[in-house]
C-alpha positions as CSV (number, residue, x, y, z in Angstrom):
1,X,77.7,-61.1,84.1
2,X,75.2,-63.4,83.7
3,X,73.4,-63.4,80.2
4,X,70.5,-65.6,79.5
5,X,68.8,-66.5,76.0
6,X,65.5,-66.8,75.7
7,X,64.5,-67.4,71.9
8,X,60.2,-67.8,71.0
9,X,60.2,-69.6,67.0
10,X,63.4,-68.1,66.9
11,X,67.3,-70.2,67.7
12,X,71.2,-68.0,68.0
13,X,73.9,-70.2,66.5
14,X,77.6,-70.9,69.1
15,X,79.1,-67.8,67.1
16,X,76.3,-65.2,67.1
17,X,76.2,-66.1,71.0
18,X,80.3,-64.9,71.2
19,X,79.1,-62.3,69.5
20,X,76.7,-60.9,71.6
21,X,78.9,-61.8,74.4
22,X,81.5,-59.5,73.1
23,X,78.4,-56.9,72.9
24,X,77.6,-57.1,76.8
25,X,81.2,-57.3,78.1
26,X,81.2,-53.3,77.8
27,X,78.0,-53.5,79.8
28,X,80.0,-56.4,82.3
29,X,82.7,-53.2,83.0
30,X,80.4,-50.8,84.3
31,X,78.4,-53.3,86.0
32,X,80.5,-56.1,88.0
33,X,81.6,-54.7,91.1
34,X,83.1,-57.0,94.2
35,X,79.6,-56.6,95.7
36,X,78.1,-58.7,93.0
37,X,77.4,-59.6,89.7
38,X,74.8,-58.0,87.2
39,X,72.3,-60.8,85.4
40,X,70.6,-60.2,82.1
41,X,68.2,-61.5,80.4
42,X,67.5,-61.5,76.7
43,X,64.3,-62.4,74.6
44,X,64.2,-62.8,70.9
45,X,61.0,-63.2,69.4
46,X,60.1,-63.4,65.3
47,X,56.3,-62.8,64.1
48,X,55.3,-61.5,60.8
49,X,58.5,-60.9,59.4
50,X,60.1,-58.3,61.8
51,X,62.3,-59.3,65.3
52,X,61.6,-58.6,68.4
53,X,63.7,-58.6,70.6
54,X,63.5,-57.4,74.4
55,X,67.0,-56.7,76.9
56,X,66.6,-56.9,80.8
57,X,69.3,-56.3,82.9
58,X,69.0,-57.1,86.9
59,X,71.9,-55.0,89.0
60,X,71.8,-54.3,92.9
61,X,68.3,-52.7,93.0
62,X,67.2,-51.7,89.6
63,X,65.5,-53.3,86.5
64,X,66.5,-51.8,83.3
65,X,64.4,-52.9,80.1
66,X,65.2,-52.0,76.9
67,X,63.1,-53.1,73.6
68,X,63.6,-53.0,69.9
69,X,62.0,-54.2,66.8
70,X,63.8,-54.5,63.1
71,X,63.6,-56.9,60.0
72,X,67.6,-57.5,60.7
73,X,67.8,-59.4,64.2
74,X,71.3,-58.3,65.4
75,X,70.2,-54.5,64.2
76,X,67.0,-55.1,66.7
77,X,69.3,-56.3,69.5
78,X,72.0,-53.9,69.2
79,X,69.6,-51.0,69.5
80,X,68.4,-52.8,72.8
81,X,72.0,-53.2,73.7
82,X,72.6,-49.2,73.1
83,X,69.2,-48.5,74.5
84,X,70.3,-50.5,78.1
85,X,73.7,-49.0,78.0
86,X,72.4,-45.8,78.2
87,X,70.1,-46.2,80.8
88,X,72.9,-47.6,83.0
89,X,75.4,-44.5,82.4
90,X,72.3,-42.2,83.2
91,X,71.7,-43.9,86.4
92,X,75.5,-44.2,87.4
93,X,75.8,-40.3,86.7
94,X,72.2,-39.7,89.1
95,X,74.3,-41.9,91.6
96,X,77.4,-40.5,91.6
97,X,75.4,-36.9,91.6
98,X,73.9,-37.7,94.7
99,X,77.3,-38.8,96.4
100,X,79.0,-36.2,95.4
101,X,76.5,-33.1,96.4
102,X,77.7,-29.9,98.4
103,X,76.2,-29.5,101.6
104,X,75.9,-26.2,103.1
């Protein structure tokens, strides 16, 4: 998976990087597939004392946006984080719905 950082009067030290990377490797098992790779992008933004911060993740043909705002940044992006995860499992489970349906 590819994960870029995008940070607006706002910087993520080597080690809170690893960290989030450990964050989107469950993401990177439901997602990588040998027909290709998933991308995401991740914006972090700080005004008026609260984070923003704002999770896009790019796989075969679907966008899926999360958003979150907190005083603690890594609170703010793990919410995102959750928020994206469960989008993907509900669009795997409408997919795998559709394969498996019962024709009469």
């Amino acid at each position: 998976m590819k994960i870029t950082y995008t940070g607006r009067h706002i910087a993520l030290a080597p080690s809170q990087t690893t960290e989030l990377e450990d964050e989107f490797s469950k993401i990177r098992k439901m997602l990588d597939t040998a027909k290709g790779e998933a991308e995401a992008h991740v914006v972090l933004k700080h005004e008026h004392s609260t984070n923003q911060v704002e999770v896009k993740v790019n796989w075969r043909h679907h966008e899926i946006a999360a958003e979150s705002e907190h005083t603690d940044l890594f609170t703010a992006i793990h919410s995102a984080i959750g928020k994206v995860q469960a989008q993907i499992l509900r669009q795997r489970g409408k997919a795998r719905d559709l394969k498996r349906a019962v024709v009469q």
